[in-house]
VOROTI-53776 format. One record per residue (C-alpha): residue in three letters; z, x, y. Coordinates in steps of 0.02 Angstrom, whole numbers, plus 50000, padded with zeros to 5 digits. Each point is the difference from the previous one (the first is absolute). Example, Ala and Ser with C-alpha at 12.3 -4.5 7.8 and 13.67 -1.06 7.14 Angstrom:
2
ALA503905061549775;SER499675006950172;
END
This chain:
159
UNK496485049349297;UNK500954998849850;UNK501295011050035;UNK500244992050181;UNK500254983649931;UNK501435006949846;UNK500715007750155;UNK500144984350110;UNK500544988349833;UNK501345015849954;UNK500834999250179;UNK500084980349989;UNK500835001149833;UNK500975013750067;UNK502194997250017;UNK500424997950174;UNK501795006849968;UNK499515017550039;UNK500154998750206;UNK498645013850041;UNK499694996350174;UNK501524990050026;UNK501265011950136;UNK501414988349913;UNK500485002249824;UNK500774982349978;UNK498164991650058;UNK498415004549898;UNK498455004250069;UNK499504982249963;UNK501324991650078;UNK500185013350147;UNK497954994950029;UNK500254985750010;UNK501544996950122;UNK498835011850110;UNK498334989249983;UNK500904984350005;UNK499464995649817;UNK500994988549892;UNK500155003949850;UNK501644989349967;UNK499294983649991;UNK500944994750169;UNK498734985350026;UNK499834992449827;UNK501024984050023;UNK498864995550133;UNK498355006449920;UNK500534988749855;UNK500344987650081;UNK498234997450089;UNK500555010750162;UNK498815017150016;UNK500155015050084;UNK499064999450159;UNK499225015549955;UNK499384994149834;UNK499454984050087;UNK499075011150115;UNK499135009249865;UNK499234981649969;UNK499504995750164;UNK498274992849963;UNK500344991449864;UNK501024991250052;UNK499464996850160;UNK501205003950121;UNK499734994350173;UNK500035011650132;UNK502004993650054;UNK500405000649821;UNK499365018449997;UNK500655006050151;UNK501864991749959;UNK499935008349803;UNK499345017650069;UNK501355000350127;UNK501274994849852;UNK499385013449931;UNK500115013450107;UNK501634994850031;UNK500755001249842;UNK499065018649968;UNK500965005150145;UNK501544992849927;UNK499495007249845;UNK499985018250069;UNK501414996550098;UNK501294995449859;UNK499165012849904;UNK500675015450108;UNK501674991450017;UNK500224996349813;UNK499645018849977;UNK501105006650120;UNK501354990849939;UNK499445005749828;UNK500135018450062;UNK501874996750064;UNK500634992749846;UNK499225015449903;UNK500895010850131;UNK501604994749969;UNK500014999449840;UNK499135019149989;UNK501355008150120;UNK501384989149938;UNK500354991150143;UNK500524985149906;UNK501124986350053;UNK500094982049964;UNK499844995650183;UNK498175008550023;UNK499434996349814;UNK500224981350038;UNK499315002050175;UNK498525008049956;UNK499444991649819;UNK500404982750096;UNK498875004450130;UNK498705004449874;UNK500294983449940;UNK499774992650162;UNK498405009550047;UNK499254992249831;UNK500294983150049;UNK499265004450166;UNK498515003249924;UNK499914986649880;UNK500194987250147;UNK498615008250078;UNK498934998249860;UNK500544983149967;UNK499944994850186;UNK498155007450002;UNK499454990349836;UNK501064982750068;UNK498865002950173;UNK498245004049902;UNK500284985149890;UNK500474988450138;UNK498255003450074;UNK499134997349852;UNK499134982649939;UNK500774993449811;UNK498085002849973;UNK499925018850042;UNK501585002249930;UNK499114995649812;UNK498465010150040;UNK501015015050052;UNK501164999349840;UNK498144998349904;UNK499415014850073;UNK501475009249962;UNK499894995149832;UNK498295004049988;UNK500355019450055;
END
């Protein structure tokens, strides 16, 4: 038991720099994870989390305590889903584009016309995903009372 649990606490202490399952050297196996789970791990939603507007999915984890009618729970699940499948989506495209740049810079393909193209479209595909986030948060918090608003931002502070 002992050794399971010095195993577990070693790999979460663990450097993520070393890109062991990652098929791209310039994305570690963190960061490759989680543009393929549709994980954010960049803090895309914090200026509306701060600002009292949650993640539908985090809302969702909630759901009883703070009551959510059934429209309120079918809207926030839907929200939800959405944005996972946006998630996953921007994921695989932020990746590809990742593999490009790495291409071109491994077989010296370099120009200032493609660099620009593609590290502005990596650029671009960031802010996609940030709307989406933000969009999902704006839409959760919308449906949300002031009151469940301050029980949900308990509860989070409570976990």
């Amino acid at each position: 038991m002992l050794i399971l649990l010095y195993r577990h606490v070693h790999a979460q202490i663990t450097p993520d720099n070393t890109a062991k399952h990652s098929p791209l050297k310039t994305l570690t196996d963190v960061q490759y994870n989680a543009l393929i789970n549709g994980d954010d791990i960049s803090g895309m939603s914090l200026a509306a989390e701060l600002n009292h507007y949650p993640l539908p999915d985090k809302a969702l984890k909630f759901k009883k305590e703070l009551q959510l009618s059934p429209i309120q729970l079918s809207k926030i699940t839907a929200i939800a889903k959405e944005l996972h499948r946006k998630k996953l989506e921007m994921g695989l495209i932020i990746i590809r584009n990742e593999r490009t740049l790495d291409s071109i810079f491994k077989y010296s393909r370099l120009d200032n016309g493609s660099l620009i193209f593609y590290a502005n479209r990596y650029g671009l595909y960031q802010g996609e995903l940030r709307n989406a986030i933000l969009q999902a948060c704006l839409a959760t918090g919308t449906l949300l009372s002031d009151h469940q608003v301050k029980k949900y931002e308990a509860l989070q502070k409570a976990n």
